[in-house]
FIVEXDREN-542892 format. One record per atom (N, C-alpha, C): x, z, y. Coordinates in pm, whole numbers, plus 32768, in hexadecimal, padded with zeros to 4 digits. Each point is the difference from the previous one (the first is absolute). Layout:
% residues N
XZY;...
END
This chain:
% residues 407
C9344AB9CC7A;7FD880897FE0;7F6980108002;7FB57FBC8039;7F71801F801E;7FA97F927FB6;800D801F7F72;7FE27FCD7FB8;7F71805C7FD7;7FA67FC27FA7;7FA680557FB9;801880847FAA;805E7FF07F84;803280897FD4;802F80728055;803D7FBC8076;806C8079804A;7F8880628062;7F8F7FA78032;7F9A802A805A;7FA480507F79;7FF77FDE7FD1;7FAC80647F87;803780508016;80AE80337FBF;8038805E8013;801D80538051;800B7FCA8060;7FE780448070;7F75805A8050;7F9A7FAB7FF3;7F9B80058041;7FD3808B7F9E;7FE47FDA7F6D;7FCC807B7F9E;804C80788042;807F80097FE9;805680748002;7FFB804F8087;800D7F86808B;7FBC806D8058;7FB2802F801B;7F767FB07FAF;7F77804B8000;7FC980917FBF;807D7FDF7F7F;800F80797FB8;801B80858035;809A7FE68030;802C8062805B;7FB8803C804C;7FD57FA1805B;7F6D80518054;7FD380647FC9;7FCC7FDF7F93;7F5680277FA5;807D80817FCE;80667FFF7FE3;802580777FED;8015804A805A;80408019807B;7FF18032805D;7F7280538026;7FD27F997FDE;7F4F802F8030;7FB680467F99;800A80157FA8;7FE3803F7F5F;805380978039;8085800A801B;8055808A7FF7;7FA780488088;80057FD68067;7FC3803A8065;7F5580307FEA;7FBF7FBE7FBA;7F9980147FD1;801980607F92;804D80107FCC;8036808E7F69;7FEB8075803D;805D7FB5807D;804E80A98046;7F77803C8047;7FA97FAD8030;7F838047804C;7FE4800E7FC6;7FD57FEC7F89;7F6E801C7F95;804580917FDA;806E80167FBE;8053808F7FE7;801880578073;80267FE38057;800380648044;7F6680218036;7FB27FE08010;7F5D80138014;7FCF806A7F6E;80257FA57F99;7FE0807E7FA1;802080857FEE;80847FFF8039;8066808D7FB5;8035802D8084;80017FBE8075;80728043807B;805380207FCA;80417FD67FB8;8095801A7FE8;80537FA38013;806A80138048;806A7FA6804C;80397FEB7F83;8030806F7F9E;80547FD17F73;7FC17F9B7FA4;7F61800E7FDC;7FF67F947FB5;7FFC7F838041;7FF37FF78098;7FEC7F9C802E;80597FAE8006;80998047802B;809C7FED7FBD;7FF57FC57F95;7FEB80487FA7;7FF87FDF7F6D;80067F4E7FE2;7F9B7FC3807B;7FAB7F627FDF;80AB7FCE7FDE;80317FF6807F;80877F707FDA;805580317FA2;800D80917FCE;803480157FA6;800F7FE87F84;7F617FF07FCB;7FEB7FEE7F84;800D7F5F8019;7FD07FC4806F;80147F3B7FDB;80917FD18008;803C8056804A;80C07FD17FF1;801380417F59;7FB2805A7FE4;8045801B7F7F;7FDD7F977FA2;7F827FCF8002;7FC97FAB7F95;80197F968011;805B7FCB808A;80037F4C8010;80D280027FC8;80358074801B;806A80487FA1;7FF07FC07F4E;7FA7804B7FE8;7FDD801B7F69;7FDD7F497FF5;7FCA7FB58035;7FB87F8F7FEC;803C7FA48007;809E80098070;805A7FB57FF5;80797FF27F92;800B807B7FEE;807E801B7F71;7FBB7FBA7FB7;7F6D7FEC7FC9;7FB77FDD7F79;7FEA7F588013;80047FFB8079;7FDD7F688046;80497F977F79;808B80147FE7;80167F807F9A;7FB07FDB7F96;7FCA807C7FB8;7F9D7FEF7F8F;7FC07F957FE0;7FB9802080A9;7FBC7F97802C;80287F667FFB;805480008059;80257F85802D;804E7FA87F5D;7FEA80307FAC;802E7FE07F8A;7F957FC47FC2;7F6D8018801C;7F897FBB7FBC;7FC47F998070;80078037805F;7FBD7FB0808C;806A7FC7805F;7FB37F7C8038;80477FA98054;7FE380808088;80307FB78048;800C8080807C;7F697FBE8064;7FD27FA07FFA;7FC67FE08037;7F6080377FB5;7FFF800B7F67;7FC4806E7FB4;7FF1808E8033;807D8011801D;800880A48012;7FCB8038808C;80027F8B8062;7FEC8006808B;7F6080347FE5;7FDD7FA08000;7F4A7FDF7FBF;7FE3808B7FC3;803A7FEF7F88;7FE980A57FAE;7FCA8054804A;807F8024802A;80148080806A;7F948003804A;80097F9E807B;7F847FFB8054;7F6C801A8004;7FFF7FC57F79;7F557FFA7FC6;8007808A7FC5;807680217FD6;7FDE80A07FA8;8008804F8056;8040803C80A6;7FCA7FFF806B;7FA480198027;7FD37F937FF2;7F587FEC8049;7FC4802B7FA1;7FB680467FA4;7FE780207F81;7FFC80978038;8077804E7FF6;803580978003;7F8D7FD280A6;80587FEF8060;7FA5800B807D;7F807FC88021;7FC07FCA7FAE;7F7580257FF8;7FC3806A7FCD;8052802D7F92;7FBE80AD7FAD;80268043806B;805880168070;800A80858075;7FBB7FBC803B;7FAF7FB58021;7FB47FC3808D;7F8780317FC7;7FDB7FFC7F84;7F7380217FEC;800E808B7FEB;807D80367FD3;800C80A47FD7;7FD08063809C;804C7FAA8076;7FF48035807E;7F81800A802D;7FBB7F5D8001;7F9580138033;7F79806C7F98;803180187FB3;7F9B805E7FA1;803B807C8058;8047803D8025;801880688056;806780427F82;80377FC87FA6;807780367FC6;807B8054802C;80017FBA8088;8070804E805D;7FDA806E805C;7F9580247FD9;7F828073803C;800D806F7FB2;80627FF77F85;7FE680457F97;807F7FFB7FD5;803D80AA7FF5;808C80168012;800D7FFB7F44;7FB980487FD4;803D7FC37F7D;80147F947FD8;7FD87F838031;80037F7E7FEA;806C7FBD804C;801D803D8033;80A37FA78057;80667FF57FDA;7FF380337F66;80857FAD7F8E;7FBF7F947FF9;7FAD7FBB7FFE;7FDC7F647FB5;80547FAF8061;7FFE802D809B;80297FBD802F;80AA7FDD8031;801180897FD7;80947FFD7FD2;803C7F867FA1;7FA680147F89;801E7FC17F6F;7FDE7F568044;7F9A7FD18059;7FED7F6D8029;80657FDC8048;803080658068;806F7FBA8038;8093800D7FBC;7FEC80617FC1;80A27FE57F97;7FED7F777F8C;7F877FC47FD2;7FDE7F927FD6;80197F758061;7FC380268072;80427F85803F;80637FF88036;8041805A8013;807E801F802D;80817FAD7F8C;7FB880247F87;80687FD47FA0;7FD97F4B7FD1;7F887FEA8021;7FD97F717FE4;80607FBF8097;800D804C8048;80377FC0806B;80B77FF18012;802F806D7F6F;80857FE38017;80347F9C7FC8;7FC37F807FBD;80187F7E7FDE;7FFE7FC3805E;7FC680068067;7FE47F7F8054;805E8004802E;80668067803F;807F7FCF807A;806B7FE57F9F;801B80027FBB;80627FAD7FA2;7FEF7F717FF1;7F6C80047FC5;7FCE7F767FD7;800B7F77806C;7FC98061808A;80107FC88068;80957FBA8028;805180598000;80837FCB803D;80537FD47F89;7FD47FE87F7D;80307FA97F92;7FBE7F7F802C;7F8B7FD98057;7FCA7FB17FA4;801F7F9380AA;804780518069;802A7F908050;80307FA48014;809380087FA6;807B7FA2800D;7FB27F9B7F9A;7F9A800A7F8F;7FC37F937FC4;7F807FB58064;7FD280228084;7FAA7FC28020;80577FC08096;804880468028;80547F82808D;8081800E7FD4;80577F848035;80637FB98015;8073806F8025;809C7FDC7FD7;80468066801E;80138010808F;7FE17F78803B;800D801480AF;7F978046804D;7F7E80247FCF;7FC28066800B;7FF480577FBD;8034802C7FBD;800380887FEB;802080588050;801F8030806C;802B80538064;7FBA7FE88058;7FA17F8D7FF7;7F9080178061;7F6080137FDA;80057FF47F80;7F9380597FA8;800E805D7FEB;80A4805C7FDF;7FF28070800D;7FE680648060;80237FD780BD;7FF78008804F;7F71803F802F;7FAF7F7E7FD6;7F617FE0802F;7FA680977F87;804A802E7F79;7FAB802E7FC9;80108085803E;8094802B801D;803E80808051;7F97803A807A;7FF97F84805D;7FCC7FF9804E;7F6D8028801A;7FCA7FBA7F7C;7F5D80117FE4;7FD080A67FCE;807B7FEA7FA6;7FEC80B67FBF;7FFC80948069;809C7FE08082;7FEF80498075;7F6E7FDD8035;7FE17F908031;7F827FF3805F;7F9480527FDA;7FF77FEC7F6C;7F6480337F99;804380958005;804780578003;803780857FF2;7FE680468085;80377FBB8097;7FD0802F806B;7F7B7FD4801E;7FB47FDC7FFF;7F867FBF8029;7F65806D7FAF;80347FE27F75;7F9F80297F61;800480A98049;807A80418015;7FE080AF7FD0;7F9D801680A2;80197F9C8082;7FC080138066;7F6A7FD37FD6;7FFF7FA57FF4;7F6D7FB47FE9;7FA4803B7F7C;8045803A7FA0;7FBC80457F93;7FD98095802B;804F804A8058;7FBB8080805B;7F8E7FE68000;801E7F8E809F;7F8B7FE9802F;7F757FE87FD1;80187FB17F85;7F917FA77FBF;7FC5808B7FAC;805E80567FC1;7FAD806E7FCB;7FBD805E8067;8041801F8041;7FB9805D809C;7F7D7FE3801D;800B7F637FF6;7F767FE8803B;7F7F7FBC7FA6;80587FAC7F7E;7F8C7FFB7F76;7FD680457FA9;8078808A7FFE;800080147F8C;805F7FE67F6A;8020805E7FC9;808F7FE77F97;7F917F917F99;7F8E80297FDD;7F9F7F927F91;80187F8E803D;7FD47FF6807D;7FE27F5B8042;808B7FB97FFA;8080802E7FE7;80A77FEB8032;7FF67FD27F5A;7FE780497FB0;80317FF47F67;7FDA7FA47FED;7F7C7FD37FF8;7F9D7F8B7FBB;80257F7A807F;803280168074;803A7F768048;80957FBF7FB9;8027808A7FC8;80707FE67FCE;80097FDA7F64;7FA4801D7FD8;7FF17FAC7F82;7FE27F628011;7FC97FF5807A;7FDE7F5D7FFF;80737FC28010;80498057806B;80A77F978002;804D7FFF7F90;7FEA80517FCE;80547FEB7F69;7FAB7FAD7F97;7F9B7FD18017;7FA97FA17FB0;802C7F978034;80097FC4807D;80147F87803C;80CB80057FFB;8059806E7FFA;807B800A7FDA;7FFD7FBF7F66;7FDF80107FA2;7FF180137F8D;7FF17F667FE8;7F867FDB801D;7FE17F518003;80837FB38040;80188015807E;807A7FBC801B;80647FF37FAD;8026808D7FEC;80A680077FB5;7FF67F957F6A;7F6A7FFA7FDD;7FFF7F6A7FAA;802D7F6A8014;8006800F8087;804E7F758028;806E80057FFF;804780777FD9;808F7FF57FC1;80537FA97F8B;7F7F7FE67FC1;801F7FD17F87;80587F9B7FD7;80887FEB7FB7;80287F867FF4;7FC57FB47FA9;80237F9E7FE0;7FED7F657FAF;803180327F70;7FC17FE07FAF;80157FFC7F45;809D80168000;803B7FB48046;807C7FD07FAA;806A80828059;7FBB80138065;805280AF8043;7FE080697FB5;7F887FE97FA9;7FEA80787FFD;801280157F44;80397F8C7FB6;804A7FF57F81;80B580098023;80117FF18061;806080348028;8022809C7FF9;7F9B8036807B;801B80B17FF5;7FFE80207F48;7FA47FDF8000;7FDB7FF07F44;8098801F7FBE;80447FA07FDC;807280167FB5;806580518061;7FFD800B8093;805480508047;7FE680AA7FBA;7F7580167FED;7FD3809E7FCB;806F800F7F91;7FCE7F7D7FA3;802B80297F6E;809D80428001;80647FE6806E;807680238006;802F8076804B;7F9C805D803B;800D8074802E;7FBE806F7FC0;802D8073805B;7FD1808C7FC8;7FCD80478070;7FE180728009;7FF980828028;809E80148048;80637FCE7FD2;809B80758036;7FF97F5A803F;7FE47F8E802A;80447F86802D;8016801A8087;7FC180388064;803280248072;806880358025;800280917FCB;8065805F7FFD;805E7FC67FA5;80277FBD7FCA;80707FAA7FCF;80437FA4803C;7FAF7FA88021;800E7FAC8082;80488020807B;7FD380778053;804580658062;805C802B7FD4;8028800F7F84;806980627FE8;80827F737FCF;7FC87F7B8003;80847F9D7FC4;800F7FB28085;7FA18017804D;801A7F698062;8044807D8080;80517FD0801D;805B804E8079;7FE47FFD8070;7F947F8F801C;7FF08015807F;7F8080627FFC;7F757FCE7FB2;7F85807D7FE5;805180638023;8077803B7F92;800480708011;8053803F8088;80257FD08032;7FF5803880C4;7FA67FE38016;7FD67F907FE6;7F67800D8073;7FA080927FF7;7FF7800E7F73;7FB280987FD3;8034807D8031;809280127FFE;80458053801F;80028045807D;7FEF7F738058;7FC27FD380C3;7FA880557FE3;7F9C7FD67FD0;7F6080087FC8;801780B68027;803180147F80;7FFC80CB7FF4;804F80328072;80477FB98042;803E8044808D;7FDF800F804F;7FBA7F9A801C;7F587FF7807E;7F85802D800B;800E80107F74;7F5F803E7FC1;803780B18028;807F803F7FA9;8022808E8035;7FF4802580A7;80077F9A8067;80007FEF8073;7F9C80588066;7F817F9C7F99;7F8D7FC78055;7FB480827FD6;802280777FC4;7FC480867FDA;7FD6803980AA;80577FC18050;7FE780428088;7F7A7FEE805E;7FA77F6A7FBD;7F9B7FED8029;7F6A802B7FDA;8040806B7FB7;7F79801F7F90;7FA6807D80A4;7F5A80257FDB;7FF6803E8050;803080B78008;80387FF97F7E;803780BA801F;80667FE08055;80657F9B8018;806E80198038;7FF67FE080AF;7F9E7F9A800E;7FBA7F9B809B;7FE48064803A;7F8580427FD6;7F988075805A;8070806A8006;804580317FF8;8046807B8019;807F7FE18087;80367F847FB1;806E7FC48071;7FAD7FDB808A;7F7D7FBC7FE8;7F9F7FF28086;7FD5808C8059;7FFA80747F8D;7FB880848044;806080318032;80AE800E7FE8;806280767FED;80627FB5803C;80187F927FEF;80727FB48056;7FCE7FAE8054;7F7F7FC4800B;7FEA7F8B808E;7FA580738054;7FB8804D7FC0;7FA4808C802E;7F847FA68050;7FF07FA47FA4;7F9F7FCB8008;7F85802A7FBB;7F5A7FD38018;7F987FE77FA2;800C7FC17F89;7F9B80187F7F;7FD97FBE7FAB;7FE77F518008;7FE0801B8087;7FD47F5E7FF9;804D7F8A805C;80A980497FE1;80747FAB8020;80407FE67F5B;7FD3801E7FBA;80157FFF7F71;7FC37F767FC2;7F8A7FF68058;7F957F727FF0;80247F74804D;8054805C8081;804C7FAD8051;80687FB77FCA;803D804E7FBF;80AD7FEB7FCB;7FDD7F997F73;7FB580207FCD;7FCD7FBE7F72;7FCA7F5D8046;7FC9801C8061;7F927F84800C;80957F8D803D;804E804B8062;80667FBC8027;804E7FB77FB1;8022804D7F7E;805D7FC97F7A;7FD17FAC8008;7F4E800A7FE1;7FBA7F957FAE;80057F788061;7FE7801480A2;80097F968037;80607F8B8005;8080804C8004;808C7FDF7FF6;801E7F927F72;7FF880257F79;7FDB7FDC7F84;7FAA7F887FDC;7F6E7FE28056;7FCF7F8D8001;805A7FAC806B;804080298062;80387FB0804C;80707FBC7FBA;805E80587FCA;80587FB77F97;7FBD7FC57FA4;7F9480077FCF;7FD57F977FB4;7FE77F71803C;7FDA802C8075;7FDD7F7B8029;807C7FC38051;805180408015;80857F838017;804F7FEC7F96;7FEF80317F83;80307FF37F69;7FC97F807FE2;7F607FF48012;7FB77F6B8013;80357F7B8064;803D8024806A;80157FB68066;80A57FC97FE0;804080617FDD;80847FDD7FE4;802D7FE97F56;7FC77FF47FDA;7FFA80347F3F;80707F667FCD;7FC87F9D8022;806E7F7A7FF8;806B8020803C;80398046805E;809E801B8024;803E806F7FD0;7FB0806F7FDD;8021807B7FBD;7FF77FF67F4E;7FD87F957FD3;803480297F76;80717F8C7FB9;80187FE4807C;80B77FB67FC5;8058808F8006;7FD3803B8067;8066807B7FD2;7FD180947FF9;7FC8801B7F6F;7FAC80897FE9;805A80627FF5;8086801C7FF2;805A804A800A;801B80418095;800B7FB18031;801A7FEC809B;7FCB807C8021;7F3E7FDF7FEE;7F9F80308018;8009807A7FE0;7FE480007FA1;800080A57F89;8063805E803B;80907FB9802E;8053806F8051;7FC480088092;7FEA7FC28063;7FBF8009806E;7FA780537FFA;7F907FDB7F92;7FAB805E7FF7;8012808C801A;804C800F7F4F;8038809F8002;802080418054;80687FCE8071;804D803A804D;7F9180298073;7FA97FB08045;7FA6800D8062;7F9A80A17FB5;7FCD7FEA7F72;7FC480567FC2;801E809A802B;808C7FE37FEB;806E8088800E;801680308090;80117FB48077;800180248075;7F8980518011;7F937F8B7FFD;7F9080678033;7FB2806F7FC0;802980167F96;8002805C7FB7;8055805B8011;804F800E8033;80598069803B;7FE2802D80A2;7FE87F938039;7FA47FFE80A4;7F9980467FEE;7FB47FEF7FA5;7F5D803D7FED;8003808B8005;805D801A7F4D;803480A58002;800A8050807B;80757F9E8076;803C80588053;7FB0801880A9;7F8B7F8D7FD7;7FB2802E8076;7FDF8073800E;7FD580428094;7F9E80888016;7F977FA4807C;7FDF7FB2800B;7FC47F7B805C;7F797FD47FAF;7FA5802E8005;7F817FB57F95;80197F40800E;7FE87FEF80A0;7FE97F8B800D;80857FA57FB0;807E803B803F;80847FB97FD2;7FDF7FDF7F4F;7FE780857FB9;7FB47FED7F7D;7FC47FB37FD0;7FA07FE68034;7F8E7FA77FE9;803A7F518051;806E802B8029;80527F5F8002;80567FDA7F9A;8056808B7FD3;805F7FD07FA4;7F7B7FCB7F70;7F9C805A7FDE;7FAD7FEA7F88;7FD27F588007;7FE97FD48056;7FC17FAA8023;808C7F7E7FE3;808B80288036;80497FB37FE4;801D7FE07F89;8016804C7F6E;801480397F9B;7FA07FA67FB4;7F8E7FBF8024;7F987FA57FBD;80377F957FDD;80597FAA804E;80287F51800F;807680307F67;806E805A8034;806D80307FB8;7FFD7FEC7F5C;7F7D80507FEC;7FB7804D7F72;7FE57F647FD1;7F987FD4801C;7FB67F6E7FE0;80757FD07FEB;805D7FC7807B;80847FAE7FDC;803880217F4B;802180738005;805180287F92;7FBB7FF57F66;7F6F803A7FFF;7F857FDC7F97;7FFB7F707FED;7FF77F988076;7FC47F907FC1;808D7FA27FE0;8075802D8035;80987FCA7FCF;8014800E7F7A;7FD280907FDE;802480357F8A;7FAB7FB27F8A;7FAD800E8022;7F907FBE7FA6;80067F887FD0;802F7F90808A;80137F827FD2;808E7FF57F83;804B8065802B;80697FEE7FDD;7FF57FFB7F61;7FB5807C7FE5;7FFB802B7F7A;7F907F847F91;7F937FE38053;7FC87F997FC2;80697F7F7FE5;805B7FE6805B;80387F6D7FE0;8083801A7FAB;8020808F7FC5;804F801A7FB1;7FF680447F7C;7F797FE07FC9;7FA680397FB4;7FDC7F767FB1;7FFC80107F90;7FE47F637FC0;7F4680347FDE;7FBA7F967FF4;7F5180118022;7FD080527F84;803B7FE37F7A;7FE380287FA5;7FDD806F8026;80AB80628050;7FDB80917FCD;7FEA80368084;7FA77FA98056;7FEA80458094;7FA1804F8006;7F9280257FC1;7F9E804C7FF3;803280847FCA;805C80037FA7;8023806E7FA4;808280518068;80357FB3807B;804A801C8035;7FE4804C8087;7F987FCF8021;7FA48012808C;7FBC80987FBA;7FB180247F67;7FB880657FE1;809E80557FFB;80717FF07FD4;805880767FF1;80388025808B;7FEC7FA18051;801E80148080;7FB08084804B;7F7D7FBF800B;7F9B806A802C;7FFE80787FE6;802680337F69;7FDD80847F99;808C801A804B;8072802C800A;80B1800B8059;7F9980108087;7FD47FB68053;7FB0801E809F;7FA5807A7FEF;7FA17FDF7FB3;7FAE80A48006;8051806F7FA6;805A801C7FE0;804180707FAB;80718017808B;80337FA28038;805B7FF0807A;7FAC80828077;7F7B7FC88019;7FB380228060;7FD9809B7FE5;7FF7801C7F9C;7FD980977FE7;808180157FEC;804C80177FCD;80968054803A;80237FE48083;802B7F8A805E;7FF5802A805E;7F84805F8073;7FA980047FD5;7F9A80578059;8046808B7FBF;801780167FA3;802A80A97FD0;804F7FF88020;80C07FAD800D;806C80208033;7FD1802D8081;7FB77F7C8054;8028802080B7;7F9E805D800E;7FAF80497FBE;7F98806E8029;804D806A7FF1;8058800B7F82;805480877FF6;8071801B8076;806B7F818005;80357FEC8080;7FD880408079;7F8F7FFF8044;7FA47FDE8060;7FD480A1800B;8006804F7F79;7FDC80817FE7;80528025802D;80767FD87FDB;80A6807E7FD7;80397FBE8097;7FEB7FA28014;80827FD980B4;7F8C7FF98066;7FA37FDF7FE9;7FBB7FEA8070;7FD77F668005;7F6C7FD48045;7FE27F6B7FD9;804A7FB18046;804E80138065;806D7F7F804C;80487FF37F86;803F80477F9D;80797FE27FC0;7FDA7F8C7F99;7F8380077FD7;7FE77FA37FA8;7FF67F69801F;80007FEF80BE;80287F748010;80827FD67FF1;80388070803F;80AF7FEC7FBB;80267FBE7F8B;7FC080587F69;80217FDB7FA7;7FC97F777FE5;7F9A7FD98047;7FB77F867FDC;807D7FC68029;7FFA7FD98075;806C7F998052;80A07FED7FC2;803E80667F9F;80677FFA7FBF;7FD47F977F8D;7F7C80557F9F;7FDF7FAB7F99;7FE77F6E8036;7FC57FCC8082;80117F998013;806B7FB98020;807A8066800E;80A67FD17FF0;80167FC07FB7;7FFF80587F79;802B7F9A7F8D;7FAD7FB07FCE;7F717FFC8022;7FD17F797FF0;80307F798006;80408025809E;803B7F818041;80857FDB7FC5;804580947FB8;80A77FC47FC0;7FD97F997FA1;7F7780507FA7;7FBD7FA87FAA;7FF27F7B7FF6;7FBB7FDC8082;7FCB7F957FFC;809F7F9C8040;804B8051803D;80817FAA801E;80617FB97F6C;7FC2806C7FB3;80487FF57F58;7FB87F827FC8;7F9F7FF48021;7F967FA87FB0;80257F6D806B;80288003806E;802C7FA28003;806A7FA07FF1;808A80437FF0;807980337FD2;7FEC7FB37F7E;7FA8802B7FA4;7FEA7FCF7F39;7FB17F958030;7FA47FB38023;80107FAA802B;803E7F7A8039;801F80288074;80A17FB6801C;807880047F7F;7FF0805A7FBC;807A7FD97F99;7FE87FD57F8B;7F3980037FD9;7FF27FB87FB9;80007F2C800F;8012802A8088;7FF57F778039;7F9A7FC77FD9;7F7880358012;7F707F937FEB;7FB6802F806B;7FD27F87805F;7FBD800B8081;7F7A800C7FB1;7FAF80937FF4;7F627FF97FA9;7F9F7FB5808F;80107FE7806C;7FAD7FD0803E;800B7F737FFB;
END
C-alpha cells in the first residue's frame, strides 16, 4: 500500500482538506466582520454544499475528457488560482466593504465547485492504486485522515485567524494548496495506464453511473443503505444539537462543542483500529456493515434518550468507531463491486444522492423537531437506522445466494 502513487494521494488530499477547512473559517470571519450578520455568515456552507452538489452531478463530463489524475491536478491548481484572487481581494480590505462581499461569495462557490471533483476522483482512483487486500486499509487510513483534518483544521483555523488574521490564514493556505497541487502530480500513472483510461472514456457517458446503480444489485442496496443513513444523520445538523443541548440536557452552548468534539474523537479512534484490524475485518464486510448499523442505532437511540450531558457526550463519542465501521465497510464494498471503468462515474452519482440526501434530511428532522419536539427526531433516526440494518441483512442474504465470496 505505501507505495509512491498512494502517498501522493493521500498526502495532497489531506493537505487539501486542511487548506479547505482553513479557507471556510477564514470566509466566515472576513463576512461576519463585514456585515454582522449571522445569516450571511450562514449563508458560507450553504452556497459551497450547494456548488460541490452542482459540481458533482456535472463531475462525469469531466471525467469523460480527463484521466482522474488530470482532474485531481485541475481542480487543485484551479483552486489555488480562485484562492489567490480572495487572498489578495481580502488583503486589499475587500471584506471591509459590504458591497463587495458578493465576490466573495462568487470565489467560494468557485472553489467549492472545482472541489466537487476531487472526492469522487479520489475514491475512484483507490482500488487502481492498492491491492484488493488493502483496500480496507487505505480506505480506513483516508477516513481516518479526513476525521483528524476536520477536528483539528475548524480548532486550529479559529485560532490561527484570532491571532493572524483572516489575510495571513488565506495566503498560508494558498501555499498548501500549491505544495497539495505539486504532489497530487505524483499520482500519475505510466503511458500504458493511462491509454488504458483512454479507451475506458470512449465507452461511457454522463448516465454510466446511475445505470450502473440501477443494474448491479448489490450498488443498488448499498445506495439505498446510503439514503437510509443519510435520512438519519439529519439529527446531527446544528439546528437540531443546540436546542436538544439547551432544552433537553439544559446544558450550555459549549456542551454542543463538547458533544461534537466527542463524535469527532470517537471516529478517529475507529479509524485507527479500522487500521489495526483492516486484514481481519475485510474477509467479512457484511458482518461489519451489520455490526456497524446496529451499534449506530443503539446509540442513537441512547443519545436521543439521555437528560445526562456527560452520559451524552459518552454515547456521541461511542457512535464514532460504529459510523467509521459502517462508511469504510461500505465503501470497500462498493469499490470491489464496481468494475474500474465505471468507478468514477459511480462514486460522482453516488455523492450528488448524499448531498440531495443531506438537505432533505436537515428539512424532514427540523420539521419533525418543530411539530413533536427535538427528542422525537432521535427516535425517528434510530428506526431509520432499523431498516438500514433489515437492509443490510438483505444484502447479505443476495449475496449468499448469489454464492460469490466478493472478498
Amino acid at each position: 500500500m505505501w507505495h509512491r502513487r498512494f502517498i501522493c494521494l493521500w498526502a495532497g488530499q489531506t493537505l487539501a482538506n486542511l487548506g479547505d477547512v482553513f479557507y471556510i473559517v477564514a470566509f466566515i470571519s472576513v463576512m461576519y466582520a463585514a456585515t454582522g450578520s449571522v445569516m450571511y455568515t450562514a449563508f458560507i456552507p450553504v452556497v459551497i454544499m450547494v456548488s460541490q452538489s452542482v459540481s458533482s452531478l456535472l463531475a462525469p463530463l469531466v471525467f469523460q475528457r480527463m484521466s482522474l489524475t488530470g482532474m485531481l491536478v485541475l481542480s487543485q491548481g484551479m483552486k489555488t488560482i480562485l484562492l489567490a484572487v480572495a487572498s489578495i481581494a481580502v488583503s486589499s480590505g475587500v471584506g471591509e466593504q459590504g458591497e463587495w462581499i458578493w465576490l466573495l461569495f462568487g470565489l467560494g462557490a468557485a472553489i467549492a465547485f472545482m472541489d466537487g471533483w476531487a472526492n469522487p476522483a479520489r475514491n475512484a482512483m483507490v482500488p487502481q492504486l492498492v491491492g484488493r487486500e488493502d483496500l480496507m486499509r487505505a480506505n480506513g487510513l483516508l477516513a481516518a485522515s479526513d476525521q483528524t483534518v476536520h477536528f483539528a483544521g475548524w480548532a486550529a483555523g479559529g485560532l490561527l485567524v484570532s491571532w493572524l488574521g483572516a489575510g495571513v490564514v488565506l495566503w498560508g493556505t494558498v501555499g498548501a494548496y500549491v505544495v497539495a497541487t505539486i504532489v497530487m502530480k505524483g499520482i500519475a500513472p505510466a503511458n500504458e495506464k493511462q491509454r488504458e483510461e483512454q479507451a475506458a472514456r470512449a465507452t461511457t457517458n454522463w448516465l454510466t453511473g446511475w445505470k450502473t446503480i440501477r443494474d448491479v444489485p448489490v450498488l443498488r442496496l448499498l445506495v439505498v443503505m446510503d439514503v437510509v443513513i443519510g435520512l438519519s444523520g439529519g439529527v446531527w445538523i446544528a439546528a437540531i444539537m443546540l436546542p436538544f443541548v439547551l432544552d433537553v440536557l439544559g446544558q450550555g452552548e459549549e456542551w454542543w462543542g463538547y458533544i461534537n468534539a466527542g463524535y469527532m474523537l470517537g471516529a478517529i479512534a475507529g479509524g485507527a483500529l479500522l487500521l489495526m484490524y483492516a486484514e481481519r475485518m475485510r474477509h467479512h464486510l457484511f458482518r461489519w456493515i451489520i455490526c456497524g448499523t446496529i451499534g449506530v442505532g443503539f446509540f442513537t437511540f441512547c443519545f436521543g434518550s439521555s437528560t445526562n450531558a456527560l452520559v451524552a457526550l459518552l454515547f456521541s463519542f461511542a457512535l464514532g468507531p460504529f459510523l467509521e465501521m459502517v462508511h469504510v465497510s461500505k465503501q470497500t464494498l462498493l469499490q470491489q463491486e464496481t468494475e474500474e471503468s465505471a468507478m468514477p462515474y459511480v462514486m460522482s452519482a453516488k455523492g450528488t444522492i448524499d448531498f440531495l440526501v443531506f438537505g432533505a434530511s436537515a428539512l424532514v428532522m427540523g420539521a419533525i423537531a418543530e411539530w413533536q419536539g427535538v427528542r422525537a427526531v432521535y427516535d425517528v433516526s434510530a428506526g431509520l437506522l432499523l431498516i438500514a440494518f433489515l437492509l443490510a441483512l438483505r444484502l447479505q442474504k443476495k449475496q449468499t445466494d448469489r454464492g460469490v465470496n466478493v472478498n
